[in-house]
N, C-alpha and C positions, 0 to 999 in steps of 0.2 A: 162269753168273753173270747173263745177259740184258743184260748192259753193253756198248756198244760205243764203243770212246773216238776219238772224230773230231776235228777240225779245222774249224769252220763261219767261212767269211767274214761277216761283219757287216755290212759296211760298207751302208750306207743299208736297213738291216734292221729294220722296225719292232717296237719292243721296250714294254711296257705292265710298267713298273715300280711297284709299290704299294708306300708307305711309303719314307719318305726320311730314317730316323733313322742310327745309328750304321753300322748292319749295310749298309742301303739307299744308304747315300753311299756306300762300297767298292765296291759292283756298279755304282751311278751309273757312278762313275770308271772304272773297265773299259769299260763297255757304250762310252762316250764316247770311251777309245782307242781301243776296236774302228770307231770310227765308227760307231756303230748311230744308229738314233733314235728316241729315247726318250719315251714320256709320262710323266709321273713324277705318281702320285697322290699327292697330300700338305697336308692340311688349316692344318698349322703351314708359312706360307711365314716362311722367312727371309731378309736380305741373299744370303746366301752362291745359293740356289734361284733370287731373285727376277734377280740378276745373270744366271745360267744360260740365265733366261728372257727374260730384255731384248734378251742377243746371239744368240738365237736357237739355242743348242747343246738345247736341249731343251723339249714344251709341258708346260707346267703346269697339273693338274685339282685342283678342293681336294675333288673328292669323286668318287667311280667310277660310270661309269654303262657297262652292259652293251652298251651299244654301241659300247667304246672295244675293245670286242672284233671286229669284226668285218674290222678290219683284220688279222686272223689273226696279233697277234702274236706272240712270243716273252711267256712270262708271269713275272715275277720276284714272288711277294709276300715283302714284310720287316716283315710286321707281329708287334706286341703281340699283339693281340686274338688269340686261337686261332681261336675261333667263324669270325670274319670270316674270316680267310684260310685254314679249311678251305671255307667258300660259295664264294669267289670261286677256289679251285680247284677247286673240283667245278663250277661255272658255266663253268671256262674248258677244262679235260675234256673236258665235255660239249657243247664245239664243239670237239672233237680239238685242243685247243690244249696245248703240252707247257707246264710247268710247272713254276719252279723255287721253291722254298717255304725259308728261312731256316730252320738250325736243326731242321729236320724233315726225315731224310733219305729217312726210309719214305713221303714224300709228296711224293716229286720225281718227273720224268721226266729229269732231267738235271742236270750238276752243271757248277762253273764251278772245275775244278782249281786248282792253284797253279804259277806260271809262270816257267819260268826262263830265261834268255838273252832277245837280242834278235830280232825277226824280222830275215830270216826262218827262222832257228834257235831253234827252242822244246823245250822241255821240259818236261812236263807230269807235275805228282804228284796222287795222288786218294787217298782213302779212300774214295772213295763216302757222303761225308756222315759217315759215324764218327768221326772225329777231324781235321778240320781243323786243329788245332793239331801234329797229326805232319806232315802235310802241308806246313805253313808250314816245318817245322822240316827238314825234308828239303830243301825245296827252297834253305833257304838255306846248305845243308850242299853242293850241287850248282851251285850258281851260284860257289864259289872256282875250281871244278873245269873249268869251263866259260865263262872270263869271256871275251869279243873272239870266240866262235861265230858271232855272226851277221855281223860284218866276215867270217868266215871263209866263212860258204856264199854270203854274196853273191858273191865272189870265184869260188868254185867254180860258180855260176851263170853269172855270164860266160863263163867258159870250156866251160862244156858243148855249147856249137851248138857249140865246134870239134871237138868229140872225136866227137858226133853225126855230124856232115856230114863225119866225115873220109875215110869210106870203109872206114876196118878193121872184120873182120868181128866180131862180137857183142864173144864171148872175149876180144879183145884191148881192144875199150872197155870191159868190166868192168873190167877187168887196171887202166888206167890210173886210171876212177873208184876204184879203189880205193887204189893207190899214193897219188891226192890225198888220199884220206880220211886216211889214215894217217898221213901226213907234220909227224909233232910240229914241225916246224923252220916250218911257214907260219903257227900263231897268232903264233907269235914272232915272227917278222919283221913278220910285221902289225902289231902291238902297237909296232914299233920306227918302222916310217916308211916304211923301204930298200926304197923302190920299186926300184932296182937289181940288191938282193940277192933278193926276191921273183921279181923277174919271172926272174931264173936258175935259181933254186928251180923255179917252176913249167916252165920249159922243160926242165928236166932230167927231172921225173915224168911230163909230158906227152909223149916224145918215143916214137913221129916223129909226133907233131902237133907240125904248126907254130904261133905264134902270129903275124898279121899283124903288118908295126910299124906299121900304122893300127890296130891293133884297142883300142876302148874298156875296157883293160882295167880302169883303175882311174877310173871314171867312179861 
């Protein structure tokens, strides 16, 4: 397939985003969860852009100049123009920069799935550019399935240096990683509050890991 689907950290990652219309403000709004930081080329400033820029979440260019490249970003173009944003991927290419191109999948090096749950529990759907619209539609057919996941591996995070450091040998920390995994009864109770009824819960699938009664569990 030549596809490999990763997980890339963003956060203070510079991104050279071209075009800020319909398409280009949904990848905006992402790249800006992610924390990235963003130029954003775009000749029509509005309210909405110019606020963005005032607080400092993103710079603003009203027109591209080839040396906004050199900061080796990340390349998003969401333009109208064909002409234009087949140059300005082929110029950004041809500084090995990867490229992600609207609407044109056979002109991408990379795609920006569709996402479900909370960090740091994700789930990612693709087409690889075909059908975005399945995409969207899957994933919100996955999100009923999977609501309170990311309350859920936070939790399981916590608890992982204990089962690490506990001293039993491989086998039996798999054993227990997975009894947690498994255990339908902790979204629930997460979802409920019962820090009382949880933390039995988890002492019961954990054992014989201890959990300290100092330990940060639900921090």
């Amino acid at each position: 397939m030549g596809w490999l689907s990763v997980n890339i950290d963003f956060s203070n990652r510079e991104v050279l985003l071209v075009g800020a219309g319909q398409v280009g403000r949904r990848k905006l709004a992402d790249l800006l969860a992610a924390g990235a930081r963003v130029r954003v080329i775009e000749p029509k400033v509005d309210p909405f852009l110019a606020k963005l820029q005032a607080s400092g979440e993103i710079l603003l260019e009203n027109e591209f100049k080839e040396s906004f490249l050199d900061a080796r970003p990340w390349v998003f173009l969401a333009l109208d123009d064909n002409a234009e944003a087949q140059r300005l991927g082929a110029l950004a290419r041809g500084r090995g920069l990867l490229v992600n191109r609207a609407d044109r999948p056979e002109d991408c090096d990379f795609f920006m799935p569709a996402l479900v749950g909370e960090a740091p529990f994700r789930l990612t759907v693709s087409t690889l550019g075909h059908a975005p619209a399945l995409s969207a539609r899957v994933a919100k057919e996955l999100r009923t399935g999977y609501r309170g996941y990311g309350d859920l591996a936070r939790l399981l995070g916590r608890v992982r240096p204990l089962i690490l450091n506990s001293g039993l040998d491989p086998k039996k920390r798999r054993l227990i990683f997975k009894v947690l995994a498994e255990d339908k009864s902790l979204p629930e109770l997460l979802s409920l509050g019962d820090k009382a009824l949880l933390l039995a819960a988890l002492k019961k699938d954990l054992e014989p890991v201890e959990i300290p009664p100092d330990y940060p569990l639900f921090e």
